[in-house]
BALOBA-1460 file (C-alpha; in Angstrom, 3 decimals):
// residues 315
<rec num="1" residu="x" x="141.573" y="-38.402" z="87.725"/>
<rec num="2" residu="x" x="141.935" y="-35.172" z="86.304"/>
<rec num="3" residu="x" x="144.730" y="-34.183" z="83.880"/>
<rec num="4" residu="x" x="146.035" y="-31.377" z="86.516"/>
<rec num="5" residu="x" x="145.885" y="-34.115" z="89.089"/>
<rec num="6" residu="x" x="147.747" y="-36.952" z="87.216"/>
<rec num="7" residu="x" x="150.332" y="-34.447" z="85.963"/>
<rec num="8" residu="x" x="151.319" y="-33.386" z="89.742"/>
<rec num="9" residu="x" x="150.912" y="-37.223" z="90.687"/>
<rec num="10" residu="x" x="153.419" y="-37.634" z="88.803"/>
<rec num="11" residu="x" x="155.847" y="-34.684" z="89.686"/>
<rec num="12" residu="x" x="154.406" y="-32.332" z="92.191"/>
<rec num="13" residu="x" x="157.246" y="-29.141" z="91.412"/>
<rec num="14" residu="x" x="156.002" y="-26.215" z="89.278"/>
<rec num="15" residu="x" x="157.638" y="-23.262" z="88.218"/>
<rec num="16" residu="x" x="155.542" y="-20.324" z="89.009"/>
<rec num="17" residu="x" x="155.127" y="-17.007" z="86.508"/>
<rec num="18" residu="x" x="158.032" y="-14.395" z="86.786"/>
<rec num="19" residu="x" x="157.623" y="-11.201" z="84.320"/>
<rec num="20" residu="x" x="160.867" y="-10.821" z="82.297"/>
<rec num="21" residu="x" x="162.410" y="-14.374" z="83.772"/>
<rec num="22" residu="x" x="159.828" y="-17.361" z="82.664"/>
<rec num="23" residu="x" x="159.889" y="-17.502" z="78.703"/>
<rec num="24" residu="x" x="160.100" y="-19.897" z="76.860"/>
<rec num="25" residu="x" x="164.272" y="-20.347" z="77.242"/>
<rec num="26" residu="x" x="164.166" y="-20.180" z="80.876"/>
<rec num="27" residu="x" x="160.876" y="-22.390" z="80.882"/>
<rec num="28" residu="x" x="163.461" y="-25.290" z="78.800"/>
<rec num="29" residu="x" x="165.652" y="-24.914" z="80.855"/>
<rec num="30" residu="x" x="163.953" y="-25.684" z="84.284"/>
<rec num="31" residu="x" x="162.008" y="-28.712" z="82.679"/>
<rec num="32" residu="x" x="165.254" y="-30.148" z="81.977"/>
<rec num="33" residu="x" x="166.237" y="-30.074" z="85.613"/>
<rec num="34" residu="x" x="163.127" y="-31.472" z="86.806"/>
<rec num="35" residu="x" x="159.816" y="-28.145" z="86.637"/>
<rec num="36" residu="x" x="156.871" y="-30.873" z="86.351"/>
<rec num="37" residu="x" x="154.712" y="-27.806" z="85.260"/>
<rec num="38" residu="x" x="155.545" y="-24.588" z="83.760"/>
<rec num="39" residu="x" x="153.754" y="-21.053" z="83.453"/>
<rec num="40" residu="x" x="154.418" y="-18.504" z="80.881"/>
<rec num="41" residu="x" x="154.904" y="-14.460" z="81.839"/>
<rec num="42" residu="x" x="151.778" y="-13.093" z="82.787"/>
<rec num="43" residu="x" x="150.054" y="-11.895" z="79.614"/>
<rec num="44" residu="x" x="147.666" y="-8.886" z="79.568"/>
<rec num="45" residu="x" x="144.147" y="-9.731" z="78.310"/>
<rec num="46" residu="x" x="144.837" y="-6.225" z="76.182"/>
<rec num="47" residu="x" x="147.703" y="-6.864" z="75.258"/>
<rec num="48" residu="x" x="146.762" y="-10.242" z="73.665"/>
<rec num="49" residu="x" x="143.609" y="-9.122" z="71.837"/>
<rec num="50" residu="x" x="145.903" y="-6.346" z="70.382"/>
<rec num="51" residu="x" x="147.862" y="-9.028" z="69.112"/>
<rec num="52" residu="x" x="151.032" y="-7.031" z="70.314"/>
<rec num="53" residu="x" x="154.638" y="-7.907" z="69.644"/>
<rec num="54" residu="x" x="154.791" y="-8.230" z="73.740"/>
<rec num="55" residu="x" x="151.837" y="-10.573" z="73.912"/>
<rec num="56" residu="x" x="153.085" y="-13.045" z="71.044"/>
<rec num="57" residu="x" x="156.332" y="-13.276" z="72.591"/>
<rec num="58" residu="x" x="155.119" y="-14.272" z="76.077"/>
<rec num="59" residu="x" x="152.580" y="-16.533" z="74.851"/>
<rec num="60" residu="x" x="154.203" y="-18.322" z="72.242"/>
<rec num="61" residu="x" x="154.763" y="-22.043" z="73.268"/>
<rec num="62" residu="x" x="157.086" y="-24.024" z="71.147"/>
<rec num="63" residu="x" x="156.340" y="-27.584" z="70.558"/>
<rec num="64" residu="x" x="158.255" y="-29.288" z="73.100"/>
<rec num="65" residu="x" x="156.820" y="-26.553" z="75.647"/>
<rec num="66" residu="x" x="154.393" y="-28.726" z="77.714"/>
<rec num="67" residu="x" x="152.927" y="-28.878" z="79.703"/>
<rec num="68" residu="x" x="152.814" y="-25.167" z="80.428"/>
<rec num="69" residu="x" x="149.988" y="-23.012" z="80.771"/>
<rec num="70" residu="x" x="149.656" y="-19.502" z="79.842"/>
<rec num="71" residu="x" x="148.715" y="-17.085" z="82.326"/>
<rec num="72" residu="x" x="146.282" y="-13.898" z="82.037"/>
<rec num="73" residu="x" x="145.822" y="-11.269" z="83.656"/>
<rec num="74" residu="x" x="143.629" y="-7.949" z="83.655"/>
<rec num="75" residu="x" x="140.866" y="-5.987" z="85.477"/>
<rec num="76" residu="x" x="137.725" y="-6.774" z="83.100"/>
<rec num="77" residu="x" x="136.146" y="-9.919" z="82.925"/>
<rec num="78" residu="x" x="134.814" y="-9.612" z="78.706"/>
<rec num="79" residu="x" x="138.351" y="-8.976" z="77.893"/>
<rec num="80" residu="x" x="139.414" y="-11.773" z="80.483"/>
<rec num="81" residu="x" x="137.403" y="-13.909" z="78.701"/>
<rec num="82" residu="x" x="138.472" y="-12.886" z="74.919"/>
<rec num="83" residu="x" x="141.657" y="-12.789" z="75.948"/>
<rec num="84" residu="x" x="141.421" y="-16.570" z="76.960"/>
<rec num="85" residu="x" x="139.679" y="-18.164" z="74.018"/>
<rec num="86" residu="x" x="142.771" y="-16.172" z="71.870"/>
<rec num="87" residu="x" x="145.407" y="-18.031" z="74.780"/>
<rec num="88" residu="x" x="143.485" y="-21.226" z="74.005"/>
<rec num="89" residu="x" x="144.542" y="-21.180" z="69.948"/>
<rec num="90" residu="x" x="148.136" y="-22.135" z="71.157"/>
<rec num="91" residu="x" x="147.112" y="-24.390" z="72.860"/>
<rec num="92" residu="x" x="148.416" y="-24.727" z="76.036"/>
<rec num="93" residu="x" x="148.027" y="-27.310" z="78.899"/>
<rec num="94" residu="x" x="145.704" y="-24.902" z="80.964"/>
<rec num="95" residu="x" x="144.782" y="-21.132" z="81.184"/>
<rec num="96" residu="x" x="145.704" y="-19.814" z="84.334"/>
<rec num="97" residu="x" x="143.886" y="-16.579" z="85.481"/>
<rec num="98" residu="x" x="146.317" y="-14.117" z="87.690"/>
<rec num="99" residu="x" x="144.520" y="-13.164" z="91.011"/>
<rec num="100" residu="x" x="147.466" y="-12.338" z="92.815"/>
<rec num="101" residu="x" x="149.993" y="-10.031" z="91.538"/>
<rec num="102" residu="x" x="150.443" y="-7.197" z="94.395"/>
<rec num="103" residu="x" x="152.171" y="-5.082" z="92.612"/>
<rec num="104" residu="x" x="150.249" y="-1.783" z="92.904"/>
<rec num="105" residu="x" x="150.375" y="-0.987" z="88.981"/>
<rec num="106" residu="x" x="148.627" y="-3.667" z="88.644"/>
<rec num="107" residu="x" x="146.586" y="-4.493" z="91.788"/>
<rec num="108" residu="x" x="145.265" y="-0.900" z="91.853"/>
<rec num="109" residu="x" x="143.257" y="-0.924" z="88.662"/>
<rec num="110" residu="x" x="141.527" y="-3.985" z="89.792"/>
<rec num="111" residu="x" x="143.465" y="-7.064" z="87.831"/>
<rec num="112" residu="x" x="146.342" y="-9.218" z="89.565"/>
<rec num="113" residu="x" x="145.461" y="-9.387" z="93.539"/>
<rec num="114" residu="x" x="142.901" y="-6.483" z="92.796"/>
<rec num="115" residu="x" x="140.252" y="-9.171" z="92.581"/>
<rec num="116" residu="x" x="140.645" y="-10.759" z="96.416"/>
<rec num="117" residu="x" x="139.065" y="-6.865" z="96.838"/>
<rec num="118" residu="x" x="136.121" y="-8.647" z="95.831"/>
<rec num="119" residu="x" x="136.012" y="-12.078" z="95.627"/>
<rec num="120" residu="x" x="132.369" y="-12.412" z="94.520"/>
<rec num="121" residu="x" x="133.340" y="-10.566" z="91.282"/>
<rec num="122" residu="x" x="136.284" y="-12.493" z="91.571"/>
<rec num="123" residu="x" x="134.808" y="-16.021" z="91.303"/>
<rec num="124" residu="x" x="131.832" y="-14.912" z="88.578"/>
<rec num="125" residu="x" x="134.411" y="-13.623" z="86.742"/>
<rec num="126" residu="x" x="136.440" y="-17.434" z="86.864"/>
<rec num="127" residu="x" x="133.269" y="-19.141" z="86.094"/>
<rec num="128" residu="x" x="132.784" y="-16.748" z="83.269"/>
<rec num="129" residu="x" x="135.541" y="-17.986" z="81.438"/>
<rec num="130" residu="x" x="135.556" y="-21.561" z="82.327"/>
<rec num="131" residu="x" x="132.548" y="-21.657" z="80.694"/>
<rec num="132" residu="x" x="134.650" y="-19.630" z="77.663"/>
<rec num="133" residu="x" x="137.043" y="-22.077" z="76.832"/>
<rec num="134" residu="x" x="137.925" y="-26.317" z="76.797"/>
<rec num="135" residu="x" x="140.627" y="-26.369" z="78.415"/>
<rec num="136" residu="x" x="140.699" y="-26.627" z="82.600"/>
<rec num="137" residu="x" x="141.600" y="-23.064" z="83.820"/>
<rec num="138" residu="x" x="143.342" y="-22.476" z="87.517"/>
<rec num="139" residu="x" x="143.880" y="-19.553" z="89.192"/>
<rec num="140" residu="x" x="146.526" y="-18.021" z="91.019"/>
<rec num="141" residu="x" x="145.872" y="-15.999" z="94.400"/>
<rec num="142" residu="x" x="147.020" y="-14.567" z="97.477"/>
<rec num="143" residu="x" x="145.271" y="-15.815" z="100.941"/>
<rec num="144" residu="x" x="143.477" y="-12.228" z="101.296"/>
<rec num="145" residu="x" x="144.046" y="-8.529" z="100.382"/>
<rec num="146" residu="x" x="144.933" y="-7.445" z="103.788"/>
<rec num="147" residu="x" x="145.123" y="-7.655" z="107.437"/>
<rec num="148" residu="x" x="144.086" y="-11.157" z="108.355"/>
<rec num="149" residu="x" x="139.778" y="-10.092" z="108.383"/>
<rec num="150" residu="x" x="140.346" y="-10.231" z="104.829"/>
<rec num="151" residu="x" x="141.780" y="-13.418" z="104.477"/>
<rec num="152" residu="x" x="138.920" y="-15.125" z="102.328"/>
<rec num="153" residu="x" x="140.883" y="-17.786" z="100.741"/>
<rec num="154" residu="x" x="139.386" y="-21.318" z="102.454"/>
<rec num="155" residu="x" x="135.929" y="-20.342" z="101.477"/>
<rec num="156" residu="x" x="137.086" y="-19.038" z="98.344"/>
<rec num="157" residu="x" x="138.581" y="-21.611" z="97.423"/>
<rec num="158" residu="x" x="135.523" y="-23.543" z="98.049"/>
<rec num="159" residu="x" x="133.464" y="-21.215" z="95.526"/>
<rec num="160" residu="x" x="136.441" y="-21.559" z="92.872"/>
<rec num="161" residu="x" x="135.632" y="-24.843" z="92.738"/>
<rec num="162" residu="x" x="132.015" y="-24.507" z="92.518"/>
<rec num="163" residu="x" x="132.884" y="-22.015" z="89.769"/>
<rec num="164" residu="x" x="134.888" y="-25.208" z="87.537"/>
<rec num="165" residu="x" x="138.046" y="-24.153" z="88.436"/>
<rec num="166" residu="x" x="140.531" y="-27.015" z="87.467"/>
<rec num="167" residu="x" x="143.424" y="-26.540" z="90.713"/>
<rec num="168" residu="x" x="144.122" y="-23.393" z="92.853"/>
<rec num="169" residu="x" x="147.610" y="-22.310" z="93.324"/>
<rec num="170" residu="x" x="147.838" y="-20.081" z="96.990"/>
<rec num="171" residu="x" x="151.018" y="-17.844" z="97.436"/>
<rec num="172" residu="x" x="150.904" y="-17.633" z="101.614"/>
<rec num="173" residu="x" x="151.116" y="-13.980" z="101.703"/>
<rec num="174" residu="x" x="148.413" y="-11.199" z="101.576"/>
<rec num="175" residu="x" x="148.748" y="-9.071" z="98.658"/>
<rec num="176" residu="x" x="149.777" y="-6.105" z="100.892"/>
<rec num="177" residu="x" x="152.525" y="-8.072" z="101.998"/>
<rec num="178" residu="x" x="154.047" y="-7.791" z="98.725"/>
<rec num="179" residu="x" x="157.474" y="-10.127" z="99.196"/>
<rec num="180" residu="x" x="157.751" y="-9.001" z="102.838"/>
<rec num="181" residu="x" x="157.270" y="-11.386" z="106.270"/>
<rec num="182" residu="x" x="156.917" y="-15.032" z="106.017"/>
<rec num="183" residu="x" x="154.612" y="-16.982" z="103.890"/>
<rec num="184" residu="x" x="152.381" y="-19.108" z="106.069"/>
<rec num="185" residu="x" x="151.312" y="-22.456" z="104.358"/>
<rec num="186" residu="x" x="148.584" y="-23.435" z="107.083"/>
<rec num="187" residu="x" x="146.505" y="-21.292" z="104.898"/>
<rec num="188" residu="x" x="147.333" y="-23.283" z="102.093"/>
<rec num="189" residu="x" x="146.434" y="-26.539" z="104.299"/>
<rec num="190" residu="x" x="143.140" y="-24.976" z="105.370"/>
<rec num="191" residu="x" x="141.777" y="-24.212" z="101.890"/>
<rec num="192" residu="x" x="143.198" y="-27.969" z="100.689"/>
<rec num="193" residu="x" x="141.084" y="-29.224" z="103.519"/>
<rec num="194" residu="x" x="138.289" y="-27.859" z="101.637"/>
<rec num="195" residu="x" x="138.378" y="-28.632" z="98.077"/>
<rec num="196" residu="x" x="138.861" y="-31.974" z="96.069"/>
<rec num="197" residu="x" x="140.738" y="-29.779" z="93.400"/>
<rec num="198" residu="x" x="144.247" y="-30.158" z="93.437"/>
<rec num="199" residu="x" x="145.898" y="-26.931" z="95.304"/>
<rec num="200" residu="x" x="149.402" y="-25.894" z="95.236"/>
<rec num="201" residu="x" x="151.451" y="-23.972" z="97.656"/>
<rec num="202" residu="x" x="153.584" y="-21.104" z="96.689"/>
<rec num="203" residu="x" x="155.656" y="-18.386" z="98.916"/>
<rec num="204" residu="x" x="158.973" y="-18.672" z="100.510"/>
<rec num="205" residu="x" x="159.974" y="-22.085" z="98.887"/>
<rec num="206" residu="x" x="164.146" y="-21.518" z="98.828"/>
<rec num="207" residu="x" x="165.588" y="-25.039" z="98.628"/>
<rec num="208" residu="x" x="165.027" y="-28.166" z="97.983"/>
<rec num="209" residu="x" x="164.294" y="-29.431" z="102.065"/>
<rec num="210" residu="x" x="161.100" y="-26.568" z="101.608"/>
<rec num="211" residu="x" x="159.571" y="-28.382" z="99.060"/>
<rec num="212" residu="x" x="159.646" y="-31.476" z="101.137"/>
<rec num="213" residu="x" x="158.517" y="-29.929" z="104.076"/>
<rec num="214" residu="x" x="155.720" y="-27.583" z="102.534"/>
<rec num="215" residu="x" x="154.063" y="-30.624" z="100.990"/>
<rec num="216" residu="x" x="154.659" y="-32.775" z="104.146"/>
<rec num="217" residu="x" x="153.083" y="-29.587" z="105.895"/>
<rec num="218" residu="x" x="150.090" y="-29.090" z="103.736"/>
<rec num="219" residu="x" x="149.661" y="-32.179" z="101.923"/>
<rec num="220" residu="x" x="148.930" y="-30.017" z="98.791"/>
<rec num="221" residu="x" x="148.893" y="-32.079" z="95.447"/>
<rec num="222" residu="x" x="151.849" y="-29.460" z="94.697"/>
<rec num="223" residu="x" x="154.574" y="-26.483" z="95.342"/>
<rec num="224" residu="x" x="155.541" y="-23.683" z="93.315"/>
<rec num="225" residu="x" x="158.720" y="-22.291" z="93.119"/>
<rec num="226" residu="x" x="159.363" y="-18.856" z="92.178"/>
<rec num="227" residu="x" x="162.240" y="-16.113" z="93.222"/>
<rec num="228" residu="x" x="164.339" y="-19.210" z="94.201"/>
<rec num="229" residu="x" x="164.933" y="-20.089" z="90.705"/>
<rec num="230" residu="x" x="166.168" y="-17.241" z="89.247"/>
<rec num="231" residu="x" x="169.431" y="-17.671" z="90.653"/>
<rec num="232" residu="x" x="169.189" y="-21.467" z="90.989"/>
<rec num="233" residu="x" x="167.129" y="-23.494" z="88.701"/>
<rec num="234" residu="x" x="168.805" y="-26.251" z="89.926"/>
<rec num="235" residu="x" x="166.680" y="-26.405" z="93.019"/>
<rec num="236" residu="x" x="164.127" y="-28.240" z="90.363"/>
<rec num="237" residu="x" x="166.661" y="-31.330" z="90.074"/>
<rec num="238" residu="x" x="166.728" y="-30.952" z="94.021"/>
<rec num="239" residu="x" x="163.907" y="-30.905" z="95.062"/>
<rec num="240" residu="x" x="163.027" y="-34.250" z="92.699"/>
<rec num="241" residu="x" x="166.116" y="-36.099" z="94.552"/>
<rec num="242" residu="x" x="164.769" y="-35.403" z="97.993"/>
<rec num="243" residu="x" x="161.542" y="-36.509" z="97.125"/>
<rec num="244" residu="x" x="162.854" y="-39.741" z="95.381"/>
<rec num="245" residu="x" x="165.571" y="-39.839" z="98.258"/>
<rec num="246" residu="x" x="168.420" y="-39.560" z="95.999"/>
<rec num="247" residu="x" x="171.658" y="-37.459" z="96.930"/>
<rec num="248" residu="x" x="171.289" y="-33.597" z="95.889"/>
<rec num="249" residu="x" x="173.799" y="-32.789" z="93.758"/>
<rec num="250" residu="x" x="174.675" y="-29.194" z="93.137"/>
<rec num="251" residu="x" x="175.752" y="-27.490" z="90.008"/>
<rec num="252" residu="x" x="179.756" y="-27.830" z="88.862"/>
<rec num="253" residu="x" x="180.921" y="-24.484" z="87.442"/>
<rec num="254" residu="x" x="180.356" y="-25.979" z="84.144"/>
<rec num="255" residu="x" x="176.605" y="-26.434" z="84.728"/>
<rec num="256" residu="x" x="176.489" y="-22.734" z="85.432"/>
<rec num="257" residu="x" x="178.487" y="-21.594" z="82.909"/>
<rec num="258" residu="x" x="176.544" y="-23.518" z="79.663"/>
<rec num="259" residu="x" x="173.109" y="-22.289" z="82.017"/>
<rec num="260" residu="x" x="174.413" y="-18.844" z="81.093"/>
<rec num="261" residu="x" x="175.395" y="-19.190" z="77.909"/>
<rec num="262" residu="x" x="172.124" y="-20.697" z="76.830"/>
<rec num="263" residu="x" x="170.056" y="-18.431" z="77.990"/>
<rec num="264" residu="x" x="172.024" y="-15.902" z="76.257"/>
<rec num="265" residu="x" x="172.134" y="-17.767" z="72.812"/>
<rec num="266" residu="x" x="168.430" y="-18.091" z="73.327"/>
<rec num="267" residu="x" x="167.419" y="-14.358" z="74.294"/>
<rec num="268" residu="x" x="169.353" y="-13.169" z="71.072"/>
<rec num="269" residu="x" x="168.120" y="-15.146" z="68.798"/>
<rec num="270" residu="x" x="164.601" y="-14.173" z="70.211"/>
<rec num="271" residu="x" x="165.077" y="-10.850" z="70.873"/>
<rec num="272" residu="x" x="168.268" y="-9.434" z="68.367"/>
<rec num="273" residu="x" x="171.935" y="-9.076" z="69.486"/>
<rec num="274" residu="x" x="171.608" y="-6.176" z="71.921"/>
<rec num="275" residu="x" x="168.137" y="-6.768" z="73.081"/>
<rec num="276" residu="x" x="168.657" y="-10.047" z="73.589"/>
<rec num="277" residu="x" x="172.250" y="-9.508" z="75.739"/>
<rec num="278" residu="x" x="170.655" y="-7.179" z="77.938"/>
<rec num="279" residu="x" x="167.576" y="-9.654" z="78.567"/>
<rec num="280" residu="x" x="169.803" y="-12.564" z="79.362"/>
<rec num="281" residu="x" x="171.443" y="-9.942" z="82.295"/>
<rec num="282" residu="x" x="168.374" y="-10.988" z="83.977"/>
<rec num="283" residu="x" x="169.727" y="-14.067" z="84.521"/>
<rec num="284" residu="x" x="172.778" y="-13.251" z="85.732"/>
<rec num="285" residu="x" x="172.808" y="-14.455" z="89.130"/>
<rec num="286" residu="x" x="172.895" y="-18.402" z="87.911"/>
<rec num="287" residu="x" x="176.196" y="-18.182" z="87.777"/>
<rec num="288" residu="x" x="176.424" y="-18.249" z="91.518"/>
<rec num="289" residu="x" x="180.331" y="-18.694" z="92.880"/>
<rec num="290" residu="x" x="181.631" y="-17.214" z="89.595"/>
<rec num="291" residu="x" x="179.647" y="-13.834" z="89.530"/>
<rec num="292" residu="x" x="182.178" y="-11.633" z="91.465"/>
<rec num="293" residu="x" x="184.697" y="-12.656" z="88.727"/>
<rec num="294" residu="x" x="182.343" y="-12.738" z="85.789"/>
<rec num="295" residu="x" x="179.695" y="-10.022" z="86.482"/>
<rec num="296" residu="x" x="182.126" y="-6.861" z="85.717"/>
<rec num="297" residu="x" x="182.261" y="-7.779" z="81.959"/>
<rec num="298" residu="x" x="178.926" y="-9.459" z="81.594"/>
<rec num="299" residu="x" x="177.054" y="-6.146" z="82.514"/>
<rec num="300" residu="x" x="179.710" y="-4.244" z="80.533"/>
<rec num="301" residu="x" x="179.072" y="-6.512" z="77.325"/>
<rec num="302" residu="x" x="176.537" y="-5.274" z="74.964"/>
<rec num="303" residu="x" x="177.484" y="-8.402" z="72.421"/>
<rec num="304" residu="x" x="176.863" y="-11.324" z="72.030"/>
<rec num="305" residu="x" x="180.695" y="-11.918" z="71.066"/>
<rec num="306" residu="x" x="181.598" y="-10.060" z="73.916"/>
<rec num="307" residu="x" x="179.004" y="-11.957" z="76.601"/>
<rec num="308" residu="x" x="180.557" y="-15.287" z="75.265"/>
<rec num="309" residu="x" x="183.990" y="-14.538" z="75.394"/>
<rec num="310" residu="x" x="183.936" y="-13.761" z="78.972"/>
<rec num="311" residu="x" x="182.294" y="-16.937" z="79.743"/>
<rec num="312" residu="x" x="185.067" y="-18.707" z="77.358"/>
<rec num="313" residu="x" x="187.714" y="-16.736" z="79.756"/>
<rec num="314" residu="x" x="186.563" y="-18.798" z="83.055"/>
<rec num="315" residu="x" x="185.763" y="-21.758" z="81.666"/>
């Protein structure tokens, strides 16, 4: 059994890549409360053989970070591949390559979902850098580009394997779909039909019942849970109780309030005082019931001092 395999075996919930949310705090964080696997901020094949400040941070995996897998992205498949034999130095779990980022900044110059406009490039370019590097490398996609004669992702999924691919991670959606309409797993389930590779399903996953029901849906090896756990990582510790068929417990006030405070502590010490305050506003929204009261001075507070005092004040 593969690595991938035995990893999700064992805990099928993954936390997906989220620019500016998943570093390596937030990433501690949501493997405390139950993230089997964990992905890093999309990292720019540029950016990393530039060796920028940008690309260290996002990349940089502390020692109890695993597993986790650094994700790349970009529109050229040399770089692609430079850029993952540099990820591979830090070693991380896996290399995953980003074939599904919509986002037209991104998408438009051919990297992110760019590649589902041409999946043949698209899978040369995966075997490419399998070949590159030891480690297993996965890929993230959409099911298609657009309208649903474009939706190439069973028999791509098919060739990613072919290509070495270690697991395929689907987000439901075509990339012009963006974050609007619902996901629709059967695609998810179709392309699983079709591969011995483990395959995760991603898209519209919002509480801990989804994950039960997208895996009882698609009988993917996995689900990956993104937007949902911005505002509540707790849907990690969840989702494990409903699959062990434990009670769900929410979050106490307390829970939310050290969550906070963390984060905060952990984006200043990363980033500098004001930097690092205005980062952790990011993360605002896991304080839940107590952001009406709290959120005036939190957004106000350009201090740390001033950040923890108003979490002292509710506490």
């Amino acid at each position: 059994m593969s690595l991938l395999k035995q990893l999700l075996a064992k805990s099928p919930v993954v936390l997906a890549p989220m620019e500016d949310i998943t570093d390596a705090a937030f990433r501690r964080m949501c493997r405390g409360l139950g993230a089997s696997l964990c992905m890093t901020e999309f990292v720019g094949a540029e950016q990393l053989i530039a060796d920028s400040e940008l690309a260290r941070r996002r990349a940089y995996l502390p020692a109890d970070d695993r597993p986790t897998a650094i994700q790349i992205y970009g529109a050229d498949a040399d770089l692609l591949m430079a850029a993952a034999r540099i990820a591979e130095d830090a070693q991380p779990t896996f290399i995953d390559l980003n074939c599904g980022c919509w986002v037209p900044a991104i998408a438009r110059r051919g990297a992110g979902a760019g590649w589902l406009r041409n999946p043949t490039a698209m899978v040369e370019m995966a075997r490419r850098i399998v070949g590159a590097v030891a480690l297993p490398v996965t890929v993230k996609t959409r099911i298609g580009w657009g309208p649903e004669s474009e939706l190439p992702i069973a028999d791509l999924a098919c060739r990613l394997e072919d290509a070495g691919i270690a697991a395929l991670t689907i987000h439901c959606r075509t990339a012009a779909m963006g974050h609007r309409g619902p996901a629709d797993w059967s695609w998810a389930r179709k392309a699983r039909e079709r591969v011995a590779i483990p395959v995760i399903v991603n898209g519209d996953v919002a509480s801990a019942d989804d994950v039960v029901r997208a895996l009882e849906e698609t009988g993917c090896a996995g689900v990956m849970i993104g937007r949902a756990a911005i505002a509540h990582p707790w849907i990690f510790r969840e989702a494990q109780a409903r699959l062990a068929g434990r009670a769900v417990v929410p979050p106490t006030d307390a829970e939310r309030l050290a969550m906070f405070r963390q984060l905060t502590e952990a984006s200043v010490a990363k980033r500098g005082e004001r930097g690092g305050v205005a980062a952790a506003k990011r993360h605002i929204a896991v304080l839940g019931p107590l952001l009406a009261e709290l959120k005036p001075r939190l957004l106000r507070a350009q201090g740390l001092t001033e950040s923890l005092d108003a979490l002292s004040a509710a506490a």
